[in-house]
N, C-alpha and C positions, 0 to 999 in steps of 0.2 A: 539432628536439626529439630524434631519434634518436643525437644525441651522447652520450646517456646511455646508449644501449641497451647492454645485458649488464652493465651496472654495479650496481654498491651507490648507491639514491639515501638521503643524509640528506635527510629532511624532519620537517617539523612535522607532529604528529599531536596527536588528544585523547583522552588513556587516563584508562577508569575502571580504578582501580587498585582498589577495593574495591565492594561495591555501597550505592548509596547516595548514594557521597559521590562534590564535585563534579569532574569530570574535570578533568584535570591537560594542561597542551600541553607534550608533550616530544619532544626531537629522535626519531626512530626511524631505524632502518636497514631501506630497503623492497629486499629481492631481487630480483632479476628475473625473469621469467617462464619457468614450464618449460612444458612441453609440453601444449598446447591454453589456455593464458593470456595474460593480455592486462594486462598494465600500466597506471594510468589515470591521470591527472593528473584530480584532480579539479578542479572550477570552482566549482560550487555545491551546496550539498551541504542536504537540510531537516530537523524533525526531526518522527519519526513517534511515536505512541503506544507502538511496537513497541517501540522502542529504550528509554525511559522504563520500561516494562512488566518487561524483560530487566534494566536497569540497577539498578533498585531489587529485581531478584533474587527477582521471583513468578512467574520461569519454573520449570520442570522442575529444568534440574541449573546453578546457579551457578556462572560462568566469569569469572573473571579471573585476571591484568589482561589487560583487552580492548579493541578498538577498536570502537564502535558505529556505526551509521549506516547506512543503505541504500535512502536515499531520493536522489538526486544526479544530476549531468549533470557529461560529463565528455569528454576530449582525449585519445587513445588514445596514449602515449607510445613504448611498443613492444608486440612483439609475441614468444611464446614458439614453436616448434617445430610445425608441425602446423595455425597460426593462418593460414586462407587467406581470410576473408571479413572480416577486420577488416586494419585497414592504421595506420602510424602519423598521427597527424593525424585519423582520423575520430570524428564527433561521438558519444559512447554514452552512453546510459543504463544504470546497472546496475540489477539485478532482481535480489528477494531469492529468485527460486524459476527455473528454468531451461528450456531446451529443447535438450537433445541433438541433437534430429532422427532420431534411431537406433530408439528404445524406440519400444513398443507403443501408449504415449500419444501420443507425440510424431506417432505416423503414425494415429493416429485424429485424426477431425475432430471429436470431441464433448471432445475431454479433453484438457488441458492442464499436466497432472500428470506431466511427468518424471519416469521410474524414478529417475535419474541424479541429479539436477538440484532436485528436488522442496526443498522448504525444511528443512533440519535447524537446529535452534536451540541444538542441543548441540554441533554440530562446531564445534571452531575453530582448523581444520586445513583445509591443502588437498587435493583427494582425489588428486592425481598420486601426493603420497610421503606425506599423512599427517602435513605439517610446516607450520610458520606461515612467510611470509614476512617480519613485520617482527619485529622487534627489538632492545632497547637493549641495549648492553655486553656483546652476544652471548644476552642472555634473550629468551625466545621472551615475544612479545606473541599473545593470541589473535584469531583472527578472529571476526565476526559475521556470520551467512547468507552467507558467501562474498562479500561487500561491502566491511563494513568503509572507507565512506564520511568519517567523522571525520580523515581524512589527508588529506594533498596529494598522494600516491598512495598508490597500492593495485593489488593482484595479485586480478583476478577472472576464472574460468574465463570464456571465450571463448563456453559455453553462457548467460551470464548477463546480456549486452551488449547490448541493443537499438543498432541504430546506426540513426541519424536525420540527417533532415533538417540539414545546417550551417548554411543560414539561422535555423535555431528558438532561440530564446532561450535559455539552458539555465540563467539563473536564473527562466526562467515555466517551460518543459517539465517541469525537475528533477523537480514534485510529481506529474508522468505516474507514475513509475518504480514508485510503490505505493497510497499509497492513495486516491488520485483517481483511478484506473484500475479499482480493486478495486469501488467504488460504481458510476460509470458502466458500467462491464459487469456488473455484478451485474442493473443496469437494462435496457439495452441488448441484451445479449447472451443474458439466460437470463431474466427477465419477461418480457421483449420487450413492453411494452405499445403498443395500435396508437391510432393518431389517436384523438384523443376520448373515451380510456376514463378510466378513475379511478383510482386509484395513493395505496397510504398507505406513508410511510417512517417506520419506527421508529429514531429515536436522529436527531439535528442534529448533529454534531460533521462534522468533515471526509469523513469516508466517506457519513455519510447524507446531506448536503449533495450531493456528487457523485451521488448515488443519484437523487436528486430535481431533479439537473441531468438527468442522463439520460432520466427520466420526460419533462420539457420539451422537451427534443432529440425525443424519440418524438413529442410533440405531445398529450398527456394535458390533458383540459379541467379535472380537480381531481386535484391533486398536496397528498395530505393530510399536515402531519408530527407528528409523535407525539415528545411529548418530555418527560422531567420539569422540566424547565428550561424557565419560560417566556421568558423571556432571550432564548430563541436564536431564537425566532418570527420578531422583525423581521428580523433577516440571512438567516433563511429563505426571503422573500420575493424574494429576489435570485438565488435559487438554483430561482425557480419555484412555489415553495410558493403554495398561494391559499388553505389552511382549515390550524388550526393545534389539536391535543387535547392538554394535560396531564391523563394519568391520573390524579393529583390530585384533577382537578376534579371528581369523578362518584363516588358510592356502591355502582356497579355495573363490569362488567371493561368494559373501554377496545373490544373486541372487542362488544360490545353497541352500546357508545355509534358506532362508527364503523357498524356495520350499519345502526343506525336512521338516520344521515346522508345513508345512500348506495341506502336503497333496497334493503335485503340483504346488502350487502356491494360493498366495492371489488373491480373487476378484476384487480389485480395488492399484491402489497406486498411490499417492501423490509424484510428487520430489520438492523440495522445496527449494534446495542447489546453483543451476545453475554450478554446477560440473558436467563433462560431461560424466566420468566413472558412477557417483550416478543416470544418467538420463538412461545407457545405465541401468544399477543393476535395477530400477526400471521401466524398460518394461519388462524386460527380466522374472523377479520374478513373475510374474500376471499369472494366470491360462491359460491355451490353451482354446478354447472355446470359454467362455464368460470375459475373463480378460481387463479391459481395465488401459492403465497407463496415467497419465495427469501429462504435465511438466508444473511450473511454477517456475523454478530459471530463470535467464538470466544468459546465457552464454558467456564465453570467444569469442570476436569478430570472433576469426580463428577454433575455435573448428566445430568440423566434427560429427556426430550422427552415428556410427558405430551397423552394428547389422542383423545376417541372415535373409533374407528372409523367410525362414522359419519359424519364429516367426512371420511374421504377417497371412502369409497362415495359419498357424495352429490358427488362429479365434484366436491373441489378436489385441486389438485396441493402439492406440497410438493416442493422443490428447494434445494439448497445449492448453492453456489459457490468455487469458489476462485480469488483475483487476480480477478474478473471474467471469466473462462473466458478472457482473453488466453494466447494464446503470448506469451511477450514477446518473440524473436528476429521473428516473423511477422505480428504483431499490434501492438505498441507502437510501429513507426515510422508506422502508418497511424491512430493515435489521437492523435500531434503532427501529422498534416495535417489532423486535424478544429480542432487551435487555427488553425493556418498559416492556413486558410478561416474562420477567425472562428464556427466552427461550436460549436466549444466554448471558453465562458469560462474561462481560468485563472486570470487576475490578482485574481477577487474571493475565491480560497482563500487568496492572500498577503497574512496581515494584520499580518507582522513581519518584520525584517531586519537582523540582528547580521554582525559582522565577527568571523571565526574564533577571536583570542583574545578573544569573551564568549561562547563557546558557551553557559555554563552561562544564561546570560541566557535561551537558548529551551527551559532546561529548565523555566526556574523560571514561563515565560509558559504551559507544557504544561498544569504540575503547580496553577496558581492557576487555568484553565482559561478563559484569556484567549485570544483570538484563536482562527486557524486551524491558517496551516502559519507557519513563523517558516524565511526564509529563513536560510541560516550561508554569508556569501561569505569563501573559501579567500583570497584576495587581498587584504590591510589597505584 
């Protein structure tokens, strides 16, 4: 593979050229890697909420033309200057948020939040020089979270590489890389709920799904889910879920209704929507005492967290997350040995699988709110 290294590769990519409209497959011209990056040939590549979210341009600051994607598995092509723990040929994951190793986070064991590294949505530039490496007829194309997965390479800081396991599959792993990682540790890692207890997830799509895989994994004897969509109840089931509430259904807030279910309140809860009435319902719901609730949607820029005093005094806790509190260099290849041991399902998140030129195909599967993750394999 290193035949290529220090060169200009052409390859195929898929640029949104505007926001909105559907991405285009054009040749690009990918650089090579400077100093602390890592080249990737990608293999499989999925698509997130994230990318859809940015593309249709209800981020922050609108960026194109750009390459979206950063959910993937992928074959280290070469390597840049300074890259001494990646090699060419080994298996990575790329990660939309990083771990230097250096920073203050990075050497705490509670946080996960790289100075360095942490997710910008605005940059779409590399931080060495400040410059993009693909581009057509010498125009600069922009990056995405330092990803930028929709090519058949791609130049990702060398902080942002999980490398794994070469036996692991990297069209099942791929969906490790964000947001099945992001649910399961949100579960796992910062709930922590223990054998036996109670557990309610707000929101069913791919992260709450994951959330309520994790509650299972812990061993939770009711895994409640909370969803306006009663649709997603039965694929729920597969995911752990045993008792199923659409707010909907009831005259009174959803945070009553699950208290009177449970005897007080659930032990732990998951919100997974970034609705900010479902964040308030899921503190609120959690037992007095020992209850703790952990938010991981992202919420509306202007939204306000409303809610008495009283509810943290009476001993519940309230917790955010980010990524699942994963390091992703430290953390993400020991979460592909929990699939490798059959310990965690991936296959039942993959409920679609397109060939690189219909990408737009897993947008349009996202956007009708069909399926899960919709694989995109790089290879016709």
């Amino acid at each position: 593979m290193s035949s290529t290294a220090g060169q200009v590769i052409r390859c195929r990519a898929a640029v949104a050229w505007e926001a909105g409209k559907p991405l285009v497959i054009e040749e690009v011209e990918v650089a090579p890697p400077q100093t602390n990056e890592v080249r990737v040939k990608i293999l499989f590549t999925s698509l997130c909420h994230t990318d859809v979210y940015f593309w249709e341009a209800k981020g922050q600051n609108p960026l194109f033309p750009r390459i979206y994607g950063h959910e993937a598995g992928g074959i280290v092509e070469s390597v840049g200057e300074g890259v001494t723990d990646l090699k060419p040929g080994d298996h990575v994951l790329p990660v939309f948020t990083g771990e230097c190793k250096e920073c203050a986070h990075c050497k705490s064991e509670e946080s996960n939040m790289c100075d360095l590294l942490r997710i910008n949505t605005d940059r779409g530039v590399m931080l060495n020089d400040g410059k993009s490496r693909f581009s057509i007829n010498g125009k600069p194309i922009y990056h995405f979270v330092g990803t930028s997965t929709f090519s058949e390479y791609t130049v990702i800081h060398v902080g942002c590489l999980a490398k794994i396991n070469p036996l692991a599959p990297l069209d099942k792993v791929c969906v490790l890389s964000c947001g099945i990682s992001t649910g399961l540790g949100a579960t796992l890692n910062v709930a922590k709920p223990t054998k036996g207890s109670t557990v309610a997830v707000f929101g069913l799509g791919a992260v709450g799904l994951a959330a309520a895989e994790g509650a299972r994994i812990a061993g939770a004897s009711r895994i409640i889910g909370v969803d306006l969509n009663s649709s997603r109840f039965e694929e729920a089931k597969k995911f752990g879920a045993t008792e199923f509430v659409n707010p909907k259904d009831y005259n009174k807030p959803v945070q009553e209704v699950i208290a009177e279910m449970t005897n007080g309140g659930v032990d732990r809860s998951v919100e997974c929507t970034g609705h900010i009435d479902a964040m308030i319902s899921a503190f609120e719901c959690v037992h007095d005492g020992w209850g703790v609730a952990v938010l991981v949607g992202v919420p509306h820029k202007d939204a306000v967290f409303k809610t008495h005093p009283m509810n943290l005094l009476n001993e519940r806790t309230l917790k955010g997350t980010f990524f699942g509190n994963y390091k992703p260099r430290s953390d993400l290849p020991s979460v592909v040995e929990k699939y490798m041991s059959k310990e965690l399902e991936v296959e039942k998140f993959i409920t679609h699988t397109v060939p690189f030129s219909e990408i737009n195909k897993a947008f349009e599967y996202m956007l009708r709110g069909e399926g899960l993750r919709c694989i995109i394999r790089m290879e016709e």
